[in-house]
TILUMTOR-487341 format. One record per residue: x, y, z of N, C-alpha, C, O in turn. Coordinates in steps of 0.02 Angstrom, whole numbers, padded with zeros to 5 digits, always signed. Example, Ala and Ser with C-alpha at 12.3 -4.5 7.8 and 13.67 -1.06 7.14 Angstrom:
BEGIN
+00660-00284+00390+00615-00225+00390+00660-00165+00390+00712-00166+00423
+00642-00112+00354+00684-00053+00357+00645+00002+00394+00670+00057+00402
This chain:
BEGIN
+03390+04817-05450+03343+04837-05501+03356+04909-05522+03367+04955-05482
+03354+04916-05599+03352+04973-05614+03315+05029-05599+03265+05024-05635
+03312+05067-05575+03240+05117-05566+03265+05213-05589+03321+05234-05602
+03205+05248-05586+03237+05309-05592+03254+05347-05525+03235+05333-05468
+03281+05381-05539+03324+05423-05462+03259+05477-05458+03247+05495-05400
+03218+05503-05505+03132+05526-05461+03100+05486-05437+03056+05508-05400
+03105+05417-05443+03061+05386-05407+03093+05367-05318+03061+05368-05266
+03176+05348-05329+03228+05341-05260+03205+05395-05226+03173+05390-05174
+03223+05467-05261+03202+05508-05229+03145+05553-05195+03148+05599-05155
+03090+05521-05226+03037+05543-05209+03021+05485-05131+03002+05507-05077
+03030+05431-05141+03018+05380-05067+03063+05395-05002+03050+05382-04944
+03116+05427-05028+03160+05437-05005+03139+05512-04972+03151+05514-04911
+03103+05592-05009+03067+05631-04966+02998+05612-04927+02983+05643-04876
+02961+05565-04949+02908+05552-04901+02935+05501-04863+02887+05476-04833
+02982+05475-04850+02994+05429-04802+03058+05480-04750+03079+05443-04705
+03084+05538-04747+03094+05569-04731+03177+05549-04705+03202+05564-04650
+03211+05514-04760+03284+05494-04755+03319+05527-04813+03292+05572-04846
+03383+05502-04824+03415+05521-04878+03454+05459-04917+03461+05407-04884
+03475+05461-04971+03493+05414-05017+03556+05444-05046+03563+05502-05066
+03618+05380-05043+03663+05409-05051+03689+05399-05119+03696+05341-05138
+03706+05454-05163+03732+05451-05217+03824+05459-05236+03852+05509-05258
+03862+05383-05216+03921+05380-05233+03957+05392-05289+03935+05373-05344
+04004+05417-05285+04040+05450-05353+04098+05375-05390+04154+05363-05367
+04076+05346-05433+04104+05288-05455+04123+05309-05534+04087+05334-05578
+04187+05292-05534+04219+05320-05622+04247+05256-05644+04301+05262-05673
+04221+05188-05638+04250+05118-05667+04219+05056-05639+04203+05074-05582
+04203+05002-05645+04149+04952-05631+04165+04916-05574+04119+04886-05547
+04251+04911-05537+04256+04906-05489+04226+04956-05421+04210+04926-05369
+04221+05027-05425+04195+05049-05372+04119+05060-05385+04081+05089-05347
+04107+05040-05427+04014+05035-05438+03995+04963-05415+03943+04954-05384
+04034+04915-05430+04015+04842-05416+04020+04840-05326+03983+04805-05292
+04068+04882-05300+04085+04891-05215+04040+04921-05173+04032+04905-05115
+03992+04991-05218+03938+05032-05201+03863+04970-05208+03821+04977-05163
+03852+04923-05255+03800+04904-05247+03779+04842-05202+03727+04826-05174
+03859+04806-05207+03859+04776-05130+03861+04809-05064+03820+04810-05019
+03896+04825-05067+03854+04876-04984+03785+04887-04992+03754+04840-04966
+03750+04927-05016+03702+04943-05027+03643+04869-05011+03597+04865-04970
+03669+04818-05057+03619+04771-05062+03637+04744-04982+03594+04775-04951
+03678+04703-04927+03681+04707-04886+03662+04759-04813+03675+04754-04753
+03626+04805-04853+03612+04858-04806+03528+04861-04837+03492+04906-04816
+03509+04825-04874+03448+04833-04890+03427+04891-04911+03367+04903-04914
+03470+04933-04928+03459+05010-04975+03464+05025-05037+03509+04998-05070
+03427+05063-05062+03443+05079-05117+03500+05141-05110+03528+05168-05062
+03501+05148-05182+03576+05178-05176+03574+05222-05266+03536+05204-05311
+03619+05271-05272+03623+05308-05321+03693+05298-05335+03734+05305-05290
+03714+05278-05409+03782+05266-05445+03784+05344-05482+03753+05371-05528
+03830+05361-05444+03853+05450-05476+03910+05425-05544+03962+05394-05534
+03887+05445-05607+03932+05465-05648+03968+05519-05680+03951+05538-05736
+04011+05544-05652+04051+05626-05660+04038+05617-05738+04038+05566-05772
+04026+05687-05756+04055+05707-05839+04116+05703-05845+04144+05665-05886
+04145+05739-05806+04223+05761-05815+04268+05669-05803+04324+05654-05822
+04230+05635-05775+04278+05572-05778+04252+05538-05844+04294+05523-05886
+04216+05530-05850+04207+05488-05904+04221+05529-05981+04205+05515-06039
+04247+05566-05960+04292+05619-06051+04361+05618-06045+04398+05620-06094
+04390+05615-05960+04450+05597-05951+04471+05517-05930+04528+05497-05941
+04427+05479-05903+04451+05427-05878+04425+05356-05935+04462+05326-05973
+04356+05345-05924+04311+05291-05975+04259+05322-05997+04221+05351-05958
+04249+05319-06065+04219+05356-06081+04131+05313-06071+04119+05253-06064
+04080+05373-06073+04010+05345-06041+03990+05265-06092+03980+05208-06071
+03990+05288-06151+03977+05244-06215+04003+05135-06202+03983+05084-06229
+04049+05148-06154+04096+05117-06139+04063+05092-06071+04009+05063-06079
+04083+05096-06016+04057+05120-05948+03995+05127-05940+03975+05080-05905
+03945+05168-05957+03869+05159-05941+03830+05078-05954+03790+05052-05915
+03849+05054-06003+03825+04993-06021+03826+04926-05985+03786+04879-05984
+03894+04940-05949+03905+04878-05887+03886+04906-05805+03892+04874-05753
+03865+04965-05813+03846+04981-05735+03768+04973-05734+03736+04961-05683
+03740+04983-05802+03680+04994-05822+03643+04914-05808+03594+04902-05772
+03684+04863-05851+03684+04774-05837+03689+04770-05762+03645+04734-05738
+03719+04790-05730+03752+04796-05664+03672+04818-05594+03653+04785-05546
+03657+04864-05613+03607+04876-05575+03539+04848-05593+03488+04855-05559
+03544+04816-05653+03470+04770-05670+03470+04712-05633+03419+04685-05613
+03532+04689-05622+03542+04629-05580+03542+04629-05513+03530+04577-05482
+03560+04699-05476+03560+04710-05407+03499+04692-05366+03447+04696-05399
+03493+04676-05311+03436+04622-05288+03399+04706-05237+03357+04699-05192
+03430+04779-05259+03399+04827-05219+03408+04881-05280+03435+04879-05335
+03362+04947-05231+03355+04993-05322+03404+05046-05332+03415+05090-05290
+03434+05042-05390+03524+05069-05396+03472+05115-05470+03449+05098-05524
+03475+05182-05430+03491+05232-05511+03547+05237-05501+03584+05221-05455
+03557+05284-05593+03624+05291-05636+03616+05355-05647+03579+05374-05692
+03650+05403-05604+03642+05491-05625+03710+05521-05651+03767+05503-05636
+03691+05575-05697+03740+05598-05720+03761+05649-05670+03728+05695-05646
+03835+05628-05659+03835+05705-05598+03882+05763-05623+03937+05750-05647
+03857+05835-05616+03870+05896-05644+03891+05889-05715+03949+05883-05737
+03839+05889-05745+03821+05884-05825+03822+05961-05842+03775+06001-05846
+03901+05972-05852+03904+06036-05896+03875+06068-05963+03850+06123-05974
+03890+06011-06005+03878+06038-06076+03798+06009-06076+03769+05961-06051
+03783+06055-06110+03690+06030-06114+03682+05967-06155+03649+05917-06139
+03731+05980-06229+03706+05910-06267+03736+05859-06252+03721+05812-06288
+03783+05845-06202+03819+05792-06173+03757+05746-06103+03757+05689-06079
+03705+05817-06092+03662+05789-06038+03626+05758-06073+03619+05699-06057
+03584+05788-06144+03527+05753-06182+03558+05698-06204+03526+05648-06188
+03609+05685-06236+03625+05600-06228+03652+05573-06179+03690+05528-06195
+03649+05584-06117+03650+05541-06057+03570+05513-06068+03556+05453-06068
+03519+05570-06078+03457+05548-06058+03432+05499-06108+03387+05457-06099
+03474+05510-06171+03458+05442-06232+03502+05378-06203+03488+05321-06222
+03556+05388-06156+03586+05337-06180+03566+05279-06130+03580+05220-06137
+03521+05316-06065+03508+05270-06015+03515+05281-05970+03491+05245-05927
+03547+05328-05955+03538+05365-05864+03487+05373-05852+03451+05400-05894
+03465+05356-05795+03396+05345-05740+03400+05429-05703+03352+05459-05680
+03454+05448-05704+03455+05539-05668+03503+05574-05706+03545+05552-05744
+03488+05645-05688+03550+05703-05746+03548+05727-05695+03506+05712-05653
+03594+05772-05686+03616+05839-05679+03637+05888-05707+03698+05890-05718
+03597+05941-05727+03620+05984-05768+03641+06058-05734+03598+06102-05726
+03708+06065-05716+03750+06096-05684+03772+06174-05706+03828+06186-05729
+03716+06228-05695+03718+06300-05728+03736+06335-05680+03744+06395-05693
+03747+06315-05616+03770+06367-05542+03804+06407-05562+03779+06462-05549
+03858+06413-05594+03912+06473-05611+03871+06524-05656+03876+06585-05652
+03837+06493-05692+03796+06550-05717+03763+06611-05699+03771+06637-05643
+03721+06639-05748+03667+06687-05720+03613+06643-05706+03599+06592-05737
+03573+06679-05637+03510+06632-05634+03473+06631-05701+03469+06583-05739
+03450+06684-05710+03398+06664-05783+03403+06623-05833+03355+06601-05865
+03504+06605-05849+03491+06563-05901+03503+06496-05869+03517+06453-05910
+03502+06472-05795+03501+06423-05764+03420+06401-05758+03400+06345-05773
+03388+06441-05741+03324+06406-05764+03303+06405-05842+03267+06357-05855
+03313+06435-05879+03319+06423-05954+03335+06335-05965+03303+06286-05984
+03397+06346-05943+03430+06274-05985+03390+06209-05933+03361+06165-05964
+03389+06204-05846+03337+06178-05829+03292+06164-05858+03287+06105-05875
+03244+06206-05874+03175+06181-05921+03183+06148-05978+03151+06098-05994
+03230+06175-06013+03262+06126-06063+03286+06048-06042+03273+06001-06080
+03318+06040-05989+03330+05966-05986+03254+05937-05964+03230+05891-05998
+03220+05964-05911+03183+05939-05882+03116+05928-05947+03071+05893-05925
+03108+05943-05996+03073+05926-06078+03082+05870-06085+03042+05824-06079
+03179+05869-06107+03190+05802-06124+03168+05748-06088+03131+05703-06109
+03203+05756-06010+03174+05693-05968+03109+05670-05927+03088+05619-05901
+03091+05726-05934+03018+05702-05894+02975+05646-05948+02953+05595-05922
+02965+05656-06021+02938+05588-06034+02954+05541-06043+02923+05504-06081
+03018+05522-06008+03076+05468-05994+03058+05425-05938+03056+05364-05932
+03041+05486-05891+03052+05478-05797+03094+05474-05789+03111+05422-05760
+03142+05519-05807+03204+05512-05780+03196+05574-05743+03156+05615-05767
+03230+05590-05683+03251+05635-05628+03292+05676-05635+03345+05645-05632
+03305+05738-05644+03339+05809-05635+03352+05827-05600+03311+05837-05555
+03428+05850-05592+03443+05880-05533+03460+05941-05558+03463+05951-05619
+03473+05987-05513+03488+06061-05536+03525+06093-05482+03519+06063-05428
+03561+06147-05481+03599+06178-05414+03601+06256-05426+03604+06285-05481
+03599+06293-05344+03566+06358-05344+03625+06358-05277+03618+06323-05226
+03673+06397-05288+03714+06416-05252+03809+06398-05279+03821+06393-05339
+03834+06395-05256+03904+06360-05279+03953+06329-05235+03951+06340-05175
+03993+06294-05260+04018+06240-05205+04085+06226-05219+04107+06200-05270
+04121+06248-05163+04214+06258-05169+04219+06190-05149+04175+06150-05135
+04296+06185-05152+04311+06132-05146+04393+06126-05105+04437+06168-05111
+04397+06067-05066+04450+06062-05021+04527+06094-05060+04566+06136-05037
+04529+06056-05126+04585+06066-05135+04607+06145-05168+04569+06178-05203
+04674+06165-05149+04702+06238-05144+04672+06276-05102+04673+06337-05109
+04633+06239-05045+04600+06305-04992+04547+06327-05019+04533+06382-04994
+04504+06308-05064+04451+06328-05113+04384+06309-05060+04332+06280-05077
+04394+06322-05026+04333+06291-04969+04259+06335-05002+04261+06382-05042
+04191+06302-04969+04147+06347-04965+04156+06405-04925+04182+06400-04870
+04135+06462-04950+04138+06529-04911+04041+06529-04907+03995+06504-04939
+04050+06576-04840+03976+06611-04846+03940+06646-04902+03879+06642-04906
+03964+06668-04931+03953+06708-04988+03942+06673-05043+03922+06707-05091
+03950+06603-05054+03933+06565-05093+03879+06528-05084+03844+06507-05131
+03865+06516-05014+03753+06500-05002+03733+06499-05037+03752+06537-05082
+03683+06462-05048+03608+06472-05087+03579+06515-05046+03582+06514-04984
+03542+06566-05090+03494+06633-05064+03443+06582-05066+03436+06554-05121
+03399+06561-05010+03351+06526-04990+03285+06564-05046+03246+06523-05069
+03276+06616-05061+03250+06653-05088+03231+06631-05165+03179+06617-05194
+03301+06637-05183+03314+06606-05251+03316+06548-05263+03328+06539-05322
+03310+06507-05238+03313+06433-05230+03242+06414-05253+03226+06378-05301
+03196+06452-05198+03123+06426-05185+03091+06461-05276+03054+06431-05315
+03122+06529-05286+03108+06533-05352+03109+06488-05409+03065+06463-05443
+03188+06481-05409+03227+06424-05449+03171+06362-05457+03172+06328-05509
+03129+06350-05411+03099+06279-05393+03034+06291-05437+03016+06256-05483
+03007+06341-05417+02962+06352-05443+02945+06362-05516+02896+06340-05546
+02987+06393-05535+02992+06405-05618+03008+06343-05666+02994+06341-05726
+03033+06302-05635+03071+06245-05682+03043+06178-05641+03070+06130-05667
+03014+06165-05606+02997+06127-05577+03056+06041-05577+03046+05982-05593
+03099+06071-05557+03157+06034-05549+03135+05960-05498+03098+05967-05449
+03161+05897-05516+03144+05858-05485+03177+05839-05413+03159+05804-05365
+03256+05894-05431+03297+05889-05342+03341+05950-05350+03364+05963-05406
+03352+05979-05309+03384+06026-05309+03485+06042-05258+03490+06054-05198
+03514+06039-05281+03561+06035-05243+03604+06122-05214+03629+06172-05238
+03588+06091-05145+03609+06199-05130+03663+06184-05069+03670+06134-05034
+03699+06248-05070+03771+06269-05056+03732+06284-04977+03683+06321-04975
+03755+06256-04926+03756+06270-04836+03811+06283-04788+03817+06319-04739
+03856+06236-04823+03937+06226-04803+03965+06188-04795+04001+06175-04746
+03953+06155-04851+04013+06067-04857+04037+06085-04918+04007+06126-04953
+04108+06050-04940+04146+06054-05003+04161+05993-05035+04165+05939-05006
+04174+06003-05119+04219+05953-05117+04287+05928-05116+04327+05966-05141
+04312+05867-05092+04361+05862-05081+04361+05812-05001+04312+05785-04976
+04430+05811-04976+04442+05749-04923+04451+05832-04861+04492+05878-04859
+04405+05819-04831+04413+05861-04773+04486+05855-04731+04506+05799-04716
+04520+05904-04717+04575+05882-04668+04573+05861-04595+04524+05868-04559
+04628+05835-04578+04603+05788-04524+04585+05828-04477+04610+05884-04480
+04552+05818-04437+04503+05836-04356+04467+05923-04370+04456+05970-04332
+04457+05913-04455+04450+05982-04463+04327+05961-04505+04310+05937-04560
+04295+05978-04464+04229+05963-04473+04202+06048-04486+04218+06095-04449
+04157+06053-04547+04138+06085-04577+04090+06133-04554+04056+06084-04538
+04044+06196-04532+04004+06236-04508+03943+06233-04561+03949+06253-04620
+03905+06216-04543+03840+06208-04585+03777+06256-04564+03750+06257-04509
+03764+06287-04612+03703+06310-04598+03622+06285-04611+03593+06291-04665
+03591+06256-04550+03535+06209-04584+03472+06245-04620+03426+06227-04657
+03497+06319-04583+03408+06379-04578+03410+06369-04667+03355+06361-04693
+03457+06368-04701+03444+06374-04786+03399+06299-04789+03339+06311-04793
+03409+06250-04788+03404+06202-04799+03316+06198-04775+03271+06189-04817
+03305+06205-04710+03230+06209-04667+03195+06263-04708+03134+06268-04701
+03229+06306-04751+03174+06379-04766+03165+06354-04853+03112+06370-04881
+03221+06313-04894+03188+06304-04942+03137+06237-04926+03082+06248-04952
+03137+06183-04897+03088+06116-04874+03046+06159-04876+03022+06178-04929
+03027+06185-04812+02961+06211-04766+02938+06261-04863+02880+06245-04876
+02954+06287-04896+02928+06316-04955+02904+06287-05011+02859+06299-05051
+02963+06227-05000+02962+06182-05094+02917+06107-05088+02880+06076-05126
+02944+06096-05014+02949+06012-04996+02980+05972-05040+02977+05913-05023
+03020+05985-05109+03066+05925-05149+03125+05893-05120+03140+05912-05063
+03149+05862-05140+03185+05818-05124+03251+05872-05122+03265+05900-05175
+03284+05884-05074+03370+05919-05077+03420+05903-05069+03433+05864-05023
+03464+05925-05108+03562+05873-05111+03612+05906-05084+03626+05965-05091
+03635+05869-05055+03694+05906-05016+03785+05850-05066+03812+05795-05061
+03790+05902-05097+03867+05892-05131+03916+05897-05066+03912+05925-05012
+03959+05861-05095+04025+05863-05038+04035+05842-04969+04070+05870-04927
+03982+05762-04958+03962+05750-04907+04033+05721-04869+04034+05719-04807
+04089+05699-04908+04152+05678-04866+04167+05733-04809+04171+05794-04811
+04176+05672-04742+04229+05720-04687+04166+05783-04658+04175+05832-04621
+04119+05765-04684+04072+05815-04644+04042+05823-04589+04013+05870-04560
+04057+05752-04574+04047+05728-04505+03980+05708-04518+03939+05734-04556
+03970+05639-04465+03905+05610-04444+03847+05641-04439+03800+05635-04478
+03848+05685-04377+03809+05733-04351+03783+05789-04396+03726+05812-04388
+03814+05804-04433+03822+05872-04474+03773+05836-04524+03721+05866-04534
+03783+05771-04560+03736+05740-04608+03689+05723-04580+03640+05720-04617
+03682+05710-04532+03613+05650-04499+03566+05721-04491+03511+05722-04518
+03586+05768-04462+03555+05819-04448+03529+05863-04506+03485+05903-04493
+03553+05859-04567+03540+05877-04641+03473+05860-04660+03425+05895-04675
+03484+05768-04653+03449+05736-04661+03376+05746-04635+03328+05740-04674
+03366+05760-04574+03324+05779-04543+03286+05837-04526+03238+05842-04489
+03333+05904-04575+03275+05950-04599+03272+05974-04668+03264+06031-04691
+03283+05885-04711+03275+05913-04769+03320+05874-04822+03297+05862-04878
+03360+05862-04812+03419+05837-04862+03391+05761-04882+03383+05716-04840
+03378+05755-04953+03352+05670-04965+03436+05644-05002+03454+05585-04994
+03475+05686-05035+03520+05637-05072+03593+05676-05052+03604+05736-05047
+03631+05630-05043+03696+05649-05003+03753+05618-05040+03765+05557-05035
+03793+05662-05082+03842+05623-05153+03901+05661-05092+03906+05713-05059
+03944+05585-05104+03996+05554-05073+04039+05543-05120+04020+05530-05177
+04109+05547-05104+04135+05512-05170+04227+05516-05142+04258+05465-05155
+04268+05571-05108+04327+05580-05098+04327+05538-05025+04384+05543-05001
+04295+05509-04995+04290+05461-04955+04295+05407-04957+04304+05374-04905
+04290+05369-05037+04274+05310-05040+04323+05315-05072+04353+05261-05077
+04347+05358-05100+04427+05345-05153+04498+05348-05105+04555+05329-05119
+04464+05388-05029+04524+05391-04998+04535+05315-04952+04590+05293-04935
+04483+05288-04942+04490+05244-04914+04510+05191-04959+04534+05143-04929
+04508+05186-05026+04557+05142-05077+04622+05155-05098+04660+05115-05125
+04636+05225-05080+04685+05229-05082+04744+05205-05029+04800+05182-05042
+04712+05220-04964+04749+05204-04903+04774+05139-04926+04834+05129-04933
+04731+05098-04936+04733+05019-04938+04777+04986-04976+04803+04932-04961
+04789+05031-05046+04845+05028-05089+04884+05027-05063+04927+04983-05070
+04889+05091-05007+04969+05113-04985+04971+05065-04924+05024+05060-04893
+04925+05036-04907+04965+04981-04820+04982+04911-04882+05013+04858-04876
+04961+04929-04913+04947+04842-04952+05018+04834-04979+05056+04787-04969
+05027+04879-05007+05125+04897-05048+05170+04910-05001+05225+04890-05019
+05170+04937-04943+05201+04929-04885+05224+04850-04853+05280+04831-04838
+05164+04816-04849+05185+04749-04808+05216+04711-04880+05266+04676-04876
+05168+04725-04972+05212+04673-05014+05185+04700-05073+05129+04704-05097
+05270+04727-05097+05257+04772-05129+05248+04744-05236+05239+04776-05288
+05256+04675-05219+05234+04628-05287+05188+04616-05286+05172+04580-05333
+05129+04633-05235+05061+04590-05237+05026+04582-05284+05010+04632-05316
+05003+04516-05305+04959+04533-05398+04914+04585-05386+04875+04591-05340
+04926+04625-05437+04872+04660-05457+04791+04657-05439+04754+04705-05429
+04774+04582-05439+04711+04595-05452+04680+04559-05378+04621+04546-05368
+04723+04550-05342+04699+04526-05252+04708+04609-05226+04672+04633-05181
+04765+04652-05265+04768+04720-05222+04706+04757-05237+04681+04778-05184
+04672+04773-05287+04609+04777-05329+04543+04746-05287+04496+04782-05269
+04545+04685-05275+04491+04658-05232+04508+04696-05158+04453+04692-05129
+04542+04721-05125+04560+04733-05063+04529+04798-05073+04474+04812-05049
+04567+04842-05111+04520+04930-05128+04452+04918-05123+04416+04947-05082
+04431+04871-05170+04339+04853-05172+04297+04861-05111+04244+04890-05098
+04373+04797-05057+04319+04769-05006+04338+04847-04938+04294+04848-04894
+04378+04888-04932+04385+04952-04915+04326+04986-04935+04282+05002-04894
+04322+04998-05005+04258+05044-05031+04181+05022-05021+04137+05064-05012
+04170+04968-05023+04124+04944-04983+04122+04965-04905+04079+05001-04878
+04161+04945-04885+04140+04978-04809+04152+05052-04779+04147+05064-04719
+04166+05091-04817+04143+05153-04811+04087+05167-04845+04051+05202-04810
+04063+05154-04901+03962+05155-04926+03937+05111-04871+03875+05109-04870
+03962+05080-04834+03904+05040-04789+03899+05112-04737+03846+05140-04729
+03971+05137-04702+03957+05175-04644+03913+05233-04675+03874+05251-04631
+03907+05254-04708+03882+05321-04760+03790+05299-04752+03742+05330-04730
+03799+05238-04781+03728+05208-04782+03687+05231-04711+03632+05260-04711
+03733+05207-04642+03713+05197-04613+03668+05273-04563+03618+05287-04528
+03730+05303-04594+03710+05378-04574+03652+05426-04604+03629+05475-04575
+03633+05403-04664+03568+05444-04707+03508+05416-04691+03454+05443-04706
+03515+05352-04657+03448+05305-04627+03426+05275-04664+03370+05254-04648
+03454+05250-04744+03413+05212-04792+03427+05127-04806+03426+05094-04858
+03442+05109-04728+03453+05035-04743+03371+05008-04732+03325+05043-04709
+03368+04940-04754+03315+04921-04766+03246+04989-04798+03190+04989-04772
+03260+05025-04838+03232+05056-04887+03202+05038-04936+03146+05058-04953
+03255+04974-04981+03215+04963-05049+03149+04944-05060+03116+04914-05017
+03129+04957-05110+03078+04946-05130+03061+04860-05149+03010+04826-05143
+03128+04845-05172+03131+04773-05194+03134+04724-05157+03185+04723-05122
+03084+04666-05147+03077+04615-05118+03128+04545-05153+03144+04531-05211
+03143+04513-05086+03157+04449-05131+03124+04378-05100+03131+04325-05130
């Protein structure tokens, strides 16, 4: 069932779990995310990048069959825009049918990050659609671009940030990146940011860059504070592997059995993910 990602996310802070928002850029790894999900009795969040859908399929294209896609799902699947750079690219996400935005001003100055905030949050609140927003900044694995300390969310500014714009989720910098963590290499997190904006705001909080962060490191997120946990270089690495054992043993395989094999891979990494934020048997939807 279709629903909005304020409403996922709001059951999702009073029920005191997290909901995972997978990064899917084509109808095969969205169709793989909502089976897991529905087998896990969770709801679940379909992340749509800006930057993929201007380089890869475009939304116009793509939104329409993920959109069919989660009306039919037998558990509750929002459709968020994830890091919605350009402002008028967010206001027609919010016409065109996304259930969540993100409108992505971190690099900015704070002031005109809550500026343009209030601005999306106009458009969508008499939608019900859900806003996300981010107060800190967030490196990323590849070229060594890791999170540094110095890139935190000022717990300070955060709880401001919240206040002024009354943002429906907020996503802040602790110490995860994005990107495929290297191997046996697990991330240093700081939770005190995370416990000092809750214990101030109580909204719902996102943790970007949940690949390779380890179990522990999320479950423990989860539990002082973190409701939505976007995944995404995890589920592509594990389709990728699959490619590469699959062309190894035969390297003519049709196309579209090697395709079902990535699926049934990407599925079972959103199941283990699922399992770790605590939102199986979650949905709202009965059958």
């Amino acid at each position: 069932m279709l629903v909005s990602m304020k409403d996922i996310l709001s059951a999702a802070n009073r029920g005191k779990y997290a909901v995972l928002a997978i990064n899917c850029f084509n109808l095969e790894s969205a169709c793989a995310t909502v089976k897991a999900a529905e087998k896990r009795r969770s709801p679940i969040i379909i992340d749509l990048l800006q930057e993929h859908m201007e380089k890869h399929i475009a939304k116009e294209i793509l939104l329409p069959s993920v959109v069919k896609m989660a009306k039919l799902a037998t558990v509750d699947v929002a459709i968020n825009l994830d890091h919605g750079k350009s402002v008028d690219y967010v206001k027609e996400c919010i016409v065109d049918g996304f259930t969540g935005v993100m409108i992505d001003q971190s690099e900015g100055n704070f002031k005109d990050n809550v500026r343009i905030t209030k601005e999306i949050m106009d458009c969508a609140l008499p939608k019900n659609i859900g806003v996300e927003a981010e107060v800190g900044n967030m490196g990323a694995v590849k070229n060594d671009q890791f999170t540094k300390q110095e890139m935190y969310t000022d717990p300070k500014e955060a709880i401001k940030f919240i206040r002024r714009t009354n943002v429906t989720a907020l996503a802040i910098s602790f110490g995860s990146s994005h990107g495929v963590m290297p191997k046996d290499f697990i991330p240093k997190f700081n939770f005190d940011i995370v416990k000092e904006i809750k214990k101030a705001t109580g909204i719902p909080l996102v943790m970007h860059g949940g690949s390779g962060c380890g179990k522990d490191n999320i479950a423990k997120a989860v539990t002082v504070g973190i409701n939505k946990v976007n995944v995404g270089s995890d589920i592509l690495k594990a389709q990728s592997e699959a490619v590469y054992v699959q062309q190894q043993e035969d390297r003519y395989m049709d196309y579209v059995d090697l395709l079902q094999i990535t699926m049934t891979e990407a599925e079972k990494a959103v199941d283990e993910y699922i399992d770790v934020v605590g939102s199986t048997n979650k949905t709202s939807v009965t059958l």
